[in-house]
Every structure is written in structure tokens, then in C-alpha cells.
C-alpha positions as CSV (number, residue, x, y, z in Angstrom):
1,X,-15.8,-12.4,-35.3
2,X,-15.6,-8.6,-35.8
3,X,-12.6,-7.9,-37.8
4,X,-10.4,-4.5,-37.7
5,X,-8.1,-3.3,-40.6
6,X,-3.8,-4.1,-39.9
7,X,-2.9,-0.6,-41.4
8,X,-5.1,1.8,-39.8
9,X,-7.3,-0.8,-37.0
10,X,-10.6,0.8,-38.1
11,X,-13.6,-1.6,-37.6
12,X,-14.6,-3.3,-40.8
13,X,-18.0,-3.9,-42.1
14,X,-19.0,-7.3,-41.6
15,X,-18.2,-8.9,-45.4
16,X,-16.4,-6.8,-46.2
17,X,-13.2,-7.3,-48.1
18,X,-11.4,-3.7,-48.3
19,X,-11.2,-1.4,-45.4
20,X,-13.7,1.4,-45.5
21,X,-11.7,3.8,-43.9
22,X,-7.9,3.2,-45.8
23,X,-8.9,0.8,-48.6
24,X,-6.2,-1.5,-47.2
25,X,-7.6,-5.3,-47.9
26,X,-8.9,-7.1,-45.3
27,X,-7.6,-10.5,-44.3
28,X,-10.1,-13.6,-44.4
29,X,-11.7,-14.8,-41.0
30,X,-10.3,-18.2,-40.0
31,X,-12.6,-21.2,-40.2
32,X,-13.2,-22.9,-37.5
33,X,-11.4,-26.0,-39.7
34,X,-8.5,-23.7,-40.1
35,X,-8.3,-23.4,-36.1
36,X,-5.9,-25.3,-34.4
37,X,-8.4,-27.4,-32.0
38,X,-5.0,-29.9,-31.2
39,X,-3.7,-27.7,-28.1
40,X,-5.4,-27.6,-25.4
41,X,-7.0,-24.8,-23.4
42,X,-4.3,-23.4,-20.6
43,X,-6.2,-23.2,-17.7
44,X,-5.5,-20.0,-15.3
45,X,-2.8,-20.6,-12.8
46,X,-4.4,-20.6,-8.9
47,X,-2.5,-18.8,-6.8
48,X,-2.4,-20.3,-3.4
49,X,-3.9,-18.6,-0.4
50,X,-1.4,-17.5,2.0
51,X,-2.4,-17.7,5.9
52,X,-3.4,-14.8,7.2
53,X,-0.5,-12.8,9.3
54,X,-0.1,-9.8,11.2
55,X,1.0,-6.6,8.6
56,X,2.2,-4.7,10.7
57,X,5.7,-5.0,13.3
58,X,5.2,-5.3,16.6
59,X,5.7,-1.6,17.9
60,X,8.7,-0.3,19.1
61,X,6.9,1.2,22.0
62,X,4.2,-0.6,24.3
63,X,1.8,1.9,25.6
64,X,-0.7,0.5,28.3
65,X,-3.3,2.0,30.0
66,X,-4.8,0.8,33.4
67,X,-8.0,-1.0,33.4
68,X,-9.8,2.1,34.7
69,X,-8.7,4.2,31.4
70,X,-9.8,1.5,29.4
71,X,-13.3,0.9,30.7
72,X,-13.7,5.1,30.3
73,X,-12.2,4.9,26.5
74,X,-15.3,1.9,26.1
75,X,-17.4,4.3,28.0
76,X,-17.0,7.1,25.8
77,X,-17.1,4.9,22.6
78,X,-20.9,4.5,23.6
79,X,-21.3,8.3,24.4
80,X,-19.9,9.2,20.8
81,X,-22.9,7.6,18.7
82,X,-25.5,9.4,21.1
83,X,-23.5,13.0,20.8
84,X,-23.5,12.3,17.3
85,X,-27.3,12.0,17.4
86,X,-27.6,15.5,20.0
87,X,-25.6,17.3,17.4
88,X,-28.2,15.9,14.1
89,X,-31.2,16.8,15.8
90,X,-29.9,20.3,16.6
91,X,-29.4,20.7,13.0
92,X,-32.8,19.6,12.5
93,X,-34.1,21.7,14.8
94,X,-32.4,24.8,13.0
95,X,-33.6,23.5,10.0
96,X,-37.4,23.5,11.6
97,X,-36.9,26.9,12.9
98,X,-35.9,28.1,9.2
99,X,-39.1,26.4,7.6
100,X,-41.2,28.2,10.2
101,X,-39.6,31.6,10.7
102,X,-38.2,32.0,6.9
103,X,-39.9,30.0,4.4
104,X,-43.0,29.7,6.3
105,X,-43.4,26.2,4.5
106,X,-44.9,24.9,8.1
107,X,-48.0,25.9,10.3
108,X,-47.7,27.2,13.5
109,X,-49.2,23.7,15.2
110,X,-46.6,21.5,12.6
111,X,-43.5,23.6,14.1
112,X,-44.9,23.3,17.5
113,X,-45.6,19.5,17.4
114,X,-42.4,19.2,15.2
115,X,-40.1,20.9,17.9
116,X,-41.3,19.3,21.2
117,X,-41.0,15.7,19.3
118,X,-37.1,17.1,19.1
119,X,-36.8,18.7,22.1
120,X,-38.0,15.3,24.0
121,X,-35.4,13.5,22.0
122,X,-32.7,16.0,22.8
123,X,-33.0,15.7,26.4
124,X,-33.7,12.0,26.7
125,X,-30.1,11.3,24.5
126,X,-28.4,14.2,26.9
127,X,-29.5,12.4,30.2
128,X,-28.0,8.9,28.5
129,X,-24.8,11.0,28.0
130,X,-25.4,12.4,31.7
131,X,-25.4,8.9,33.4
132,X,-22.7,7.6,31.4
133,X,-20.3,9.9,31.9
134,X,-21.2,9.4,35.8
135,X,-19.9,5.9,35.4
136,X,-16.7,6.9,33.8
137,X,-13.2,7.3,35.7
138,X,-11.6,10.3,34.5
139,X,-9.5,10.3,31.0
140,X,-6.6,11.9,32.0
141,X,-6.3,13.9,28.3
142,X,-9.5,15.0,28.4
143,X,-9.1,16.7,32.1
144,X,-6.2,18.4,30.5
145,X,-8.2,19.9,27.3
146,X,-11.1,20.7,30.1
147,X,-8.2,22.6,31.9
148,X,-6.8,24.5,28.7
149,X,-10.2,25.4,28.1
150,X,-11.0,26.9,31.6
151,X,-7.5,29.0,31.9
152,X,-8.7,30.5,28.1
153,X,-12.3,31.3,29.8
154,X,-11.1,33.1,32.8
155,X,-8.5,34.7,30.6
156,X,-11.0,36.3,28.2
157,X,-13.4,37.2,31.3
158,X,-10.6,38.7,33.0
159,X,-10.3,40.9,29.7
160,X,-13.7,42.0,29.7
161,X,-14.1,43.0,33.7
162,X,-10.7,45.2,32.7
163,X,-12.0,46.8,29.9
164,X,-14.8,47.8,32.0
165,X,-12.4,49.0,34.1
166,X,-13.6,46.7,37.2
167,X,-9.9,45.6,38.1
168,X,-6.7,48.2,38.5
169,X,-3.9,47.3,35.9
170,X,-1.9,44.9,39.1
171,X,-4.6,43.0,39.1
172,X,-5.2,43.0,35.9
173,X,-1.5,41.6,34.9
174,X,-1.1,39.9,37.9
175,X,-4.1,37.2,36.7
176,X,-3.2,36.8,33.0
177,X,0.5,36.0,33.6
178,X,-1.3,33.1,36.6
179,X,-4.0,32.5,34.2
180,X,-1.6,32.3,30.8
181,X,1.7,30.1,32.7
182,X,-1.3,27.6,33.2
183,X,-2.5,27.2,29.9
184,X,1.1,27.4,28.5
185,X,2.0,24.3,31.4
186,X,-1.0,22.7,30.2
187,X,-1.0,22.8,26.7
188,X,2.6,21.4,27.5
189,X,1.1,18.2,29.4
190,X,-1.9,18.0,26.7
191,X,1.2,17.2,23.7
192,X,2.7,14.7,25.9
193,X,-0.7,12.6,27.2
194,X,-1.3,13.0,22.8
195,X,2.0,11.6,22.1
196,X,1.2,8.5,24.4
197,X,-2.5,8.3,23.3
198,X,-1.6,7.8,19.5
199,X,1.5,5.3,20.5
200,X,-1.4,3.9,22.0
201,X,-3.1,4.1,19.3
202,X,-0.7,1.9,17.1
203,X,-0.4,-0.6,19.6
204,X,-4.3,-1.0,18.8
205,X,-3.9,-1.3,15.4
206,X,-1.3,-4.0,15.5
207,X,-3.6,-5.7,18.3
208,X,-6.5,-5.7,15.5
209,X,-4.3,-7.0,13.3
210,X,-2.9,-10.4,15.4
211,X,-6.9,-10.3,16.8
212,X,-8.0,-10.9,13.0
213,X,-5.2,-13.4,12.8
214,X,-6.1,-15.3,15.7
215,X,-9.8,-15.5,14.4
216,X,-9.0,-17.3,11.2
217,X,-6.7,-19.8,13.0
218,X,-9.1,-20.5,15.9
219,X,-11.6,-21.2,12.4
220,X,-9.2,-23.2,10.9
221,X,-8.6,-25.5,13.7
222,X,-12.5,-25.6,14.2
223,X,-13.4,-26.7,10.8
224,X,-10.9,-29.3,10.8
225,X,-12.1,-30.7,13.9
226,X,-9.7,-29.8,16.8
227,X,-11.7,-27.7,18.2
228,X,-15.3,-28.0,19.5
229,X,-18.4,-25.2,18.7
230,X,-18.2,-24.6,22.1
231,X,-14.4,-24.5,22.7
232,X,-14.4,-22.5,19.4
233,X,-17.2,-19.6,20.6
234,X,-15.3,-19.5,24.0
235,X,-12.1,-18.3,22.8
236,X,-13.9,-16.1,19.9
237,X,-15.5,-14.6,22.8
238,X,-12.5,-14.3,24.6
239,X,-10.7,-12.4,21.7
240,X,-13.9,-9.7,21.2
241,X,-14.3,-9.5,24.9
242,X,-11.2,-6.4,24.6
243,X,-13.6,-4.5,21.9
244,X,-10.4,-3.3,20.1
245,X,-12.7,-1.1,17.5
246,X,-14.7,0.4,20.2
247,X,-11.4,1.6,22.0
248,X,-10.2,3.0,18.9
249,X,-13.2,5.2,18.1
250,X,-12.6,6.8,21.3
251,X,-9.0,7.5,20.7
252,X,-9.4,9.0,17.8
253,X,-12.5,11.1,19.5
254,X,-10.2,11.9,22.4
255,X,-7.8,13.3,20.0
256,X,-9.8,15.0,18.0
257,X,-11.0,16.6,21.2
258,X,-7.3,17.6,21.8
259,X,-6.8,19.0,18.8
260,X,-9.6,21.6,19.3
261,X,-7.5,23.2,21.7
């Protein structure tokens, strides 16, 4: 047993009978005789495992969307991976054009072989996003960025045939008040589809929560014999079939989207 001085708690040498560090003297290691081997070991108290149960309060608001809405959010959960990809090979194609054209690290037949290999992957993950988005009903919040974001493009183009003096100064004001009590009436609708979309987004959350509840009862009842495999996968099924996390992912993209504007 390593022994530390009671003046100073410096470690002692082992042996020895005086600290090194104070000169305080040590006291003698028990013997195992001089143990007290009578009382038995106290084992560790085992907490019992509560059941699983929802965190979180039901919401105070119930935000539903149609089944139309829904199907798009899932749609565009499966569009996000694949933009994600578009948006790495881009980078990597930058980063090709900077080994070429910069550090001329590459040959001319590497970059060229290098870049069509990227190229090909580029357009075959944009034409996955193409048909996708053909299947999608419209998401309400995103038509209403897409608006914002047109009424700011004409605005600036409207700026830049004036400067050129393409337009007379009627015109000219006539369009940006149009163009700007648009975006301002937009932007207006954008905060109130966001309010709903993250009350939405709660109710998600909480729905995650009971799902993950439900799951362990369901395996509770199935390993105690109530319910069958099948009866079990069924209603497993039957709770995953909603794809909670996948609807969530495309909030969150949706309002990130938003926030952009």
C-alpha cells in the first residue's frame, strides 16, 4: 500500500519511517491481521430502471400539415443529402482547378480526366434533385423565400437599367415602391409560415419522444410474450412508417432556407 505523510501528504518512500519531505514520522501500514475482515463488503446500491416516458409536455399548440406538405418535407429530406454531395464536389472541383492552374501539382491529362469524372457526378446528382423536386407538391415557405428572392432580383435590375439611364425617374419609382411593398408583404407572410413551421417543429420532437416510448413498450410486451414477432414488427413498422427524423431534417433545412432571406 503506498503511504502519504498526515502533515504535509507528500508520498513516502516505500520503508520508510520519517517523511522525506517534512520529517514528520510515518504511521505503520496495517497488517492484513490488524484488518477488520468481520464486516462484510457493502455491495453498491442498484438503482432501479425507470420506464421510459415522454420528456417533454405535450405542446401547447398542435401544428399539422396536410398529407401533401408532408410527403414534400420527406421529399426534400432525400434532396438534402444529394445537395450536400453537389455542393462537396464543387469544392473539389475548385480545389482541382487550384492544383492545376496554381500549384501545377497535376498534368494537364490528370486535371482533365480528374474534372470530367466530377463533372459526370455533378450532373447525374443535379438530375436526381431535378426529378425529385418534379414529384414534390409545393412547400408553401419555400414559395415565399423564392418570392422574396425574386422581388430583391428585379429590384436590383431595376437599379441597374436606371443608372444606365434606360428608364425616366416615374418609372423608375413607380417599380421599386411595386417591387419593395412586395418584398416587405412577403417577408411579412415568410415570419408567420416560420412561426408555424418551428411550432411544427416541437410538435416533432415531442412525437419522437412518445415514438421512442412506444418502441420500448411494444419491446417489452414482445419479450414477455404478449406479443408475436410478427404482431411486434407490424406495429414497429407502423410507428417508423411517419419517418419523424426525416421530416425534421427538412424543417430545419426549410428554415435555414428562410433565414437566408
Amino acid at each position: 500500500m503506498v503511504k502519504f505523510c498526515s502533515k504535509c501528504g507528500a508520498r513516502a518512500i516505500p520503508g520508510a519511517r520519517f517523511c522525506r519531505s517534512c520529517g514528520t514520522k510515518l504511521d505503520k501500514e496495517k497488517t492484513t491481521s490488524q484488518v477488520n475482515v468481520s464486516e462484510e463488503p457493502v455491495e453498491p446500491v442498484k438503482e432501479k430502471t425507470k420506464p421510459r416516458s415522454s420528456s417533454k409536455k405535450p405542446p401547447k399548440v398542435k401544428v399539422e400539415l396536410t398529407p401533401e406538405e408532408e410527403e414534400s418535407l420527406l421529399a426534400l429530406s432525400k434532396i438534402i443529402p444529394i445537395q450536400k454531395k453537389v455542393e462537396t464536389l464543387n469544392k473539389d472541383k475548385d480545389l482541382l482547378e487550384i492544383k492545376f492552374r496554381v500549384e501545377e501539382a497535376i498534368t494537364e491529362k490528370e486535371y482533365d480526366a480528374d474534372l470530367k469524372k466530377i463533372t459526370t457526378a455533378i450532373k447525374k446528382h443535379e438530375k436526381s434533385i431535378a426529378d425529385k423536386r418534379k414529384a414534390m407538391a409545393s412547400v408553401s415557405l419555400l414559395n415565399l423565400v423564392q418570392d422574396v428572392l425574386e422581388m430583391r432580383e428585379r429590384q436590383e435590375k431595376l437599379e441597374d437599367i436606371y443608372k444606365e439611364g434606360r428608364i425616366q425617374d416615374s418609372t423608375y419609382d413607380r417599380l421599386k415602391k411595386e417591387y419593395h411593398d412586395k418584398e416587405e408583404a412577403t417577408e411579412a407572410k415568410v415570419e408567420e409560415e416560420e412561426a408555424k413551421l418551428k411550432q411544427y417543429r416541437d410538435n416533432l420532437l415531442y412525437d419522437k419522444d412518445e415514438t421512442i416510448a412506444k418502441k420500448e413498450e411494444l419491446f417489452a410486451r414482445h419479450q414477455v410474450g404478449e406479443l408475436t414477432d410478427a404482431e411486434y414488427r407490424a406495429q414497429i413498422k407502423e410507428l417508423d412508417a411517419r419517418n419523424i427524423e426525416g421530416l425534421i431534417g427538412a424543417v430545419d433545412e426549410v428554415i435555414a432556407r428562410m433565414s437566408r432571406v
